[in-house]
N, C-alpha and C positions, 0 to 999 in steps of 0.2 A: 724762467722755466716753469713748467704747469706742475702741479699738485693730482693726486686723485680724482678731486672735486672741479679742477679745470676739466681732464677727461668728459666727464659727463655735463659740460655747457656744450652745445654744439658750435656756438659761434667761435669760440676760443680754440676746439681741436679743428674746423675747418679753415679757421684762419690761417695755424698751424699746417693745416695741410695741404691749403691752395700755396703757399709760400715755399713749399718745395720745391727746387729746381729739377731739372731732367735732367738727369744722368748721362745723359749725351743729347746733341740736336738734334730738335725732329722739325726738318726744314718744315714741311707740310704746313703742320699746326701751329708755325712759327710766321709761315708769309701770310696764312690766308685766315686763320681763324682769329681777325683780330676785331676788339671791342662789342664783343656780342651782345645781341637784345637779349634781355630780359622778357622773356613770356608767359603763361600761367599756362598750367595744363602739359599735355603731350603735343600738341598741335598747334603750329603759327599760321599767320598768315602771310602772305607776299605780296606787293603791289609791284609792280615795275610800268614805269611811263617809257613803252618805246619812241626810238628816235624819228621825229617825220621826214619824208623824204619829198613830198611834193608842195609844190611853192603854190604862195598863196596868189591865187588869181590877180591881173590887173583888170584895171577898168579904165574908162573914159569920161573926160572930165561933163560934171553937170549929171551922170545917171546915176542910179539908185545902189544903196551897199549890198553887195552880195553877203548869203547868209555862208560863213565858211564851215564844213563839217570837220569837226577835232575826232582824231582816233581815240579810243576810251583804253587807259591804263589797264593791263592785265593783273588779274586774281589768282592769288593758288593757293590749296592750304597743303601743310606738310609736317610730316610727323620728325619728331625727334628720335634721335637716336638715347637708349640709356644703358647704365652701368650700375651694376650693384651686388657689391660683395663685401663680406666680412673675413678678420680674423679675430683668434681666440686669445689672449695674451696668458702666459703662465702661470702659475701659484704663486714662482718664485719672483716672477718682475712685481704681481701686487703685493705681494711680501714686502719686498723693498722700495717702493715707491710711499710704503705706509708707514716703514720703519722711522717714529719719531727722533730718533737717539743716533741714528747715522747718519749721516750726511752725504756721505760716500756710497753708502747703500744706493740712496737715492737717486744721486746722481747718476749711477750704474743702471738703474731702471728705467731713467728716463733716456739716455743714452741708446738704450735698447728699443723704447720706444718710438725714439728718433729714427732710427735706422730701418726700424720696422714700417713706421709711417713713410720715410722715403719709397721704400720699394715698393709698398702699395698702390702708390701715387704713381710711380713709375710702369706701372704693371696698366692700369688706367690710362695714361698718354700714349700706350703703346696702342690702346684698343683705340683709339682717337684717330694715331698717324695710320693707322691700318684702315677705319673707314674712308679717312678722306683720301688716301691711294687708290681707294678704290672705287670713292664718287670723281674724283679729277683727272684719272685715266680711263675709265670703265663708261662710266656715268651710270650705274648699276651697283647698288648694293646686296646681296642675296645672304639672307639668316634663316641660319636653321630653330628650330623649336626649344633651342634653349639662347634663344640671342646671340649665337653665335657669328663672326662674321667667314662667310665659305670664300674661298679662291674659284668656286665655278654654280652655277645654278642647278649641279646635281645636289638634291636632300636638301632644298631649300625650300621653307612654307614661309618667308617675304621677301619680297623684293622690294628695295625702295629704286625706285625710278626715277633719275635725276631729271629728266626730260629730254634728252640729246637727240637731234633729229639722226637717224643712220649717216644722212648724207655730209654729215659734220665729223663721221669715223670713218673706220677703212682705208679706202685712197681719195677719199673727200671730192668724187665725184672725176677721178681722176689726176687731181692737182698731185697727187702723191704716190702717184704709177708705179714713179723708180724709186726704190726704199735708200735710206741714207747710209744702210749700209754696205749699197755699192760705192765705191770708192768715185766713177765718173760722173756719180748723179748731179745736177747743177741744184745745188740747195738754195741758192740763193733769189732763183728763177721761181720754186717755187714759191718760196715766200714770197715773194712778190705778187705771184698771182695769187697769194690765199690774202695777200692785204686787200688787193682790188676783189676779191669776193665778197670778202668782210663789208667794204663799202656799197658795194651790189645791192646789199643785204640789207643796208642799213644799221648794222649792227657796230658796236663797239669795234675800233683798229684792235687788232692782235699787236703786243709789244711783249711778251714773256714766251716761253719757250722754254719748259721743264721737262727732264728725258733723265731715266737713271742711269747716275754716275759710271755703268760699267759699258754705255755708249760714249763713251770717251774718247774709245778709242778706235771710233769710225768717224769721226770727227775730225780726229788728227792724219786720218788714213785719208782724208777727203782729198782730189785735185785740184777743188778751189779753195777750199781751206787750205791749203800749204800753200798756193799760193797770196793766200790774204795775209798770213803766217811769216812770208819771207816780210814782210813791207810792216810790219808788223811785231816786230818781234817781241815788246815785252809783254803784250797784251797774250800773245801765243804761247807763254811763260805759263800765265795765269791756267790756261788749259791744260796744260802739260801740269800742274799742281793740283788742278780738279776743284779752281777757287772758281764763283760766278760770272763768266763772262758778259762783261757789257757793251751794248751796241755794235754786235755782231748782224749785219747785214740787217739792218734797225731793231734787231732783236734784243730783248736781256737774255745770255743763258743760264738756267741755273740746273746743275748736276745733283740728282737728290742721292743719297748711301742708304744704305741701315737695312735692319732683315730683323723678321718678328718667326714667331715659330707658329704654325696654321695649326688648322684642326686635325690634320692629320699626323701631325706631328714633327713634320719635314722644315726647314728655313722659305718663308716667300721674302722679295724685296719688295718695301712699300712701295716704290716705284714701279708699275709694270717695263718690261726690260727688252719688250715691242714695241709699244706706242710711247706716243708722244702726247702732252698738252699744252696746247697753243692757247691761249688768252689774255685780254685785258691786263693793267697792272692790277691786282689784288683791291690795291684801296681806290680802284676807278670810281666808275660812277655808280654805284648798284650794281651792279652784273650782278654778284654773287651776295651772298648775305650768310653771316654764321648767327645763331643763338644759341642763347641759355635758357634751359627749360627749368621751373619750378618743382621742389620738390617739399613733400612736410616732412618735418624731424621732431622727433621730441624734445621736449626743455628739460626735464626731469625724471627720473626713474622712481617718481614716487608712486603707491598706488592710487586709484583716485576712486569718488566714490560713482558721480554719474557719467552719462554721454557729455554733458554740458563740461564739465570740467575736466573730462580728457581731450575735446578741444580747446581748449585754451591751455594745454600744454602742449601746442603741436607752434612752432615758426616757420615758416616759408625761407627756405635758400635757393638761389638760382647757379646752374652750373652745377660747379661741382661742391663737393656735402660730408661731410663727414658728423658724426656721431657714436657716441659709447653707450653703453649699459650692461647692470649686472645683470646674470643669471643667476639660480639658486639652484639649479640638482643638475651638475654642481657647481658650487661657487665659482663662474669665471667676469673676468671681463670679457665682453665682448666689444669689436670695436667698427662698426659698419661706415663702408664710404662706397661714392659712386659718383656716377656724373650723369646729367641729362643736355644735351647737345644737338645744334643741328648744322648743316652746311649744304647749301640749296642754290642751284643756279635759279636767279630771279629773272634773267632773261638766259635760258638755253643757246639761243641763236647766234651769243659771242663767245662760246666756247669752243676748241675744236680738239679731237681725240685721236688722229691721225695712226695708222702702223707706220712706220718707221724703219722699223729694222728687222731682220728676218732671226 
């Protein structure tokens, strides 16, 4: 357990703080935001080497080597998303956490600040599964003037732009005509022809298929799913339980839950509960890419005397950050954490955002 003096190292209360778990699963931030780069700044860069599609010339024996032209890797740079907020801690938790002579005290303060630190944390993951629900269905992020993330592009001064070409949403140029939530639509027909587009394309095979959990039950409603369902019966189990179905008409399905509270103040589901996102598996080849953006914290709450030495009490942490320090009018702790993050299609072209359901 940490002391007062742990509080204010940063390493030790972010360590403390990345080591929280989430209070519940946040499918999202769990398949796709995994092992992230390390970046400096607000801004990464991307490369992605698309796939070639045209064969390389023959020739004839005895003449000269043809020169062959290679397509050049694409660039993009791209902003992070961040997070950053404090709380106050009480008179009475630094009371007790300083109290030499108790023990019990102590334990009581840090218990407190356990709990406190959880939900902070938690409060953060929520702002995470709520962007990436709405770069992996939307491909459109929209923030208002205090970083806010909006449910629509009214009172919004940024947009981040995942890069989704139109003809990859909607009805995907008609592949997705009939919505899934008619009960006769052949789902299976589609997928089929959104795989031979994908390869059209040149782009990564589609194998996942994320749609939220309360399409379930057009699914079950389906006349080719029941009948895949009769031949099938414990895999059809697993849907009827809302567990991730696998290799559904070559597809994984996975059913996302959960509801955050928007700016307006109303329940949205992370999952948009019309479309659908069709792509790659997660740890394919590149498609996608998540990182960790840089931020400085300070080492100590000492005063200091020049510029020169109040940088060299700043450390660099990536992701997410935590740090304390005191005030004096009045006395408090204070206790700041945040995150700096990003989740960017590196090829746009293997993603697909389909409507779905009406």
């Amino acid at each position: 357990m940490y002391t007062i003096m742990d509080l204010l190292k940063p390493q030790v209360l972010t360590t403390s703080y990345s080591r929280r778990k989430a209070l519940r699963p946040l499918m999202l931030t769990s398949d796709f935001y995994k092992t992230p780069e390390n970046v400096d700044g607000n801004e990464a860069t991307l490369f992605f080497d698309p796939e070639e599609q045209t064969p390389a010339p023959g020739n004839v024996p005895g003449s000269s080597a043809r020169i062959l032209e290679l397509g050049d890797a694409t660039e993009k740079r791209i902003g992070l998303f961040y997070a950053f907020n404090k709380i106050i801690l009480k008179d009475d938790i630094m009371h007790a956490l300083r109290e030499p002579e108790s023990s019990s005290l102590q334990q009581m303060a840090r218990t407190e600040i356990d709990r406190q630190l959880s939900r902070f944390r938690w409060r953060h993951q929520i702002n995470k599964e709520q962007t990436f629900g709405k770069i992996l269905f939307d491909g459109k992020v929209y923030l208002d003037n205090q970083g806010r993330v909006l449910e629509s592009s009214s009172g919004a001064v940024i947009t981040a732009d995942m890069g989704v070409a139109a003809g990859h949403q909607g009805d995907v140029g008609g592949i997705f005509a009939a919505l899934w939530s008619t009960p006769a639509t052949s789902i299976q027909d589609q997928l089929e022809r959104l795989k031979n587009k994908a390869s059209e394309d040149g782009v990564e095979e589609p194998t996942e298929i994320y749609v939220d959990a309360v399409n379930k039950r057009h699914l079950r409603a389906n006349t080719e799913f029941k009948a895949w369902a009769q031949a099938h019966q414990e895999l059809s189990r697993e849907v009827l339980r809302g567990s991730m179905l696998p290799d559904l008409w070559g597809f994984n399905w996975h059913f996302i839950g959960g509801h955050y509270v928007n700016t307006s103040g109303t329940k949205s589901p992370f999952a948009s509960t019309t479309k659908g996102l069709i792509c790659p598996a997660p740890a394919a080849s590149g498609w996608i890419r998540a990182t960790a953006g840089s931020n400085h914290v300070p080492t100590s709450i000492e005063i200091k005397t020049d510029a020169l030495a109040l940088l060299s009490n700043l450390t660099t942490l990536y992701g997410e950050f935590a740090y304390a320090s005191l005030s004096h009018d009045p006395v408090a702790l204070n206790m700041f954490m945040g995150d700096k993050y990003g989740l960017h299609f590196a090829d746009p072209g293997a993603v697909w955002q389909p409507t779905l359901f009406a």
